[in-house]
KOLRO-430298 format. One line per 8 residues: number of its first residue (from 0); for each residue x, z, y negated of C-alpha. Coordinates in nm, 3 decimals. Example, Ala and Ser with C-alpha at 12.3 -4.5 7.8 and 13.67 -1.06 7.14 Angstrom:
BEGIN
0> 1.230:0.780:0.450 | 1.367:0.714:0.106
//
This chain:
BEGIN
0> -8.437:1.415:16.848 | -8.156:1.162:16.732 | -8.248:0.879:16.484 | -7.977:0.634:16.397 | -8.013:0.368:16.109 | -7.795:0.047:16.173 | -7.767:-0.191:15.885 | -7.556:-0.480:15.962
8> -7.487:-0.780:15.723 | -7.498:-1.123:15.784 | -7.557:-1.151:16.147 | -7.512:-1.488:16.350 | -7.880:-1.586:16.424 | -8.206:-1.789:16.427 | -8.264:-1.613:16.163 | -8.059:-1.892:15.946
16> -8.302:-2.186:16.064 | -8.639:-1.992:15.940 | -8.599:-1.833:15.664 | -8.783:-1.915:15.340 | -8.835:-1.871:14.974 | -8.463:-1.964:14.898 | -8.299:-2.277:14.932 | -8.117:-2.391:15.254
24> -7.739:-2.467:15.119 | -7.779:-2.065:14.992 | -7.880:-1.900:15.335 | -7.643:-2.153:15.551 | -7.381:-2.037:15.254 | -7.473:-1.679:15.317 | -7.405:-1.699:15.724 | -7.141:-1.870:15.739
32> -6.935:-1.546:15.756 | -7.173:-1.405:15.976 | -7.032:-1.179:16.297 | -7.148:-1.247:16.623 | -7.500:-1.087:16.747 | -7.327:-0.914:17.047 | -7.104:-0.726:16.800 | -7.393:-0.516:16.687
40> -7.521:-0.453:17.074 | -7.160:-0.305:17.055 | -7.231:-0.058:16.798 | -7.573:0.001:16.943 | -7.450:0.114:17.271 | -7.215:0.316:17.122 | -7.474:0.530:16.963 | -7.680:0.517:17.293
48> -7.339:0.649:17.479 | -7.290:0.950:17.223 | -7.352:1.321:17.395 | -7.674:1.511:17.327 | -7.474:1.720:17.076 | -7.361:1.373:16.858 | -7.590:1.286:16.559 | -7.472:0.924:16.475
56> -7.687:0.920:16.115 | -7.607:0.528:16.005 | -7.392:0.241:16.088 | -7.287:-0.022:15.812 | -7.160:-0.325:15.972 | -7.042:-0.631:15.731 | -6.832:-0.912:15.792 | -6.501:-0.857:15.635
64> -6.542:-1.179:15.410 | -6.910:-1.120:15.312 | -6.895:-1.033:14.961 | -7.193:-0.751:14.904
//
């Protein structure tokens, strides 16, 4: 069995309009470095494409200008 953890950053999405407990300048702050959605289908296929031998463990995707 293969088991891949993908943690990805600030990712263009709804996500932006809905989320709470923090104020709205901070999360539209947050996003606006966001990468596209599509780029982390990318990386997911990639893992899905790997050989039966290939253990892809994790996948850190950020945008280059988001900070942490």
């Amino acid at each position: 069995m293969r088991v891949t953890s993908i943690a990805p950053g600030a990712v263009e999405s709804d996500l932006k309009f809905s989320t709470s407990g923090t104020s709205q300048a901070a999360v539209m702050d947050f996003y606006k470095a966001a990468i596209p959605a599509e780029t982390i289908a990318r990386a997911v296929a990639f893992v899905i494409e790997q050989p039966d031998d290939v253990d892809i463990n994790e996948i850190v995707l950020r945008p280059t200008a988001q900070e942490f």
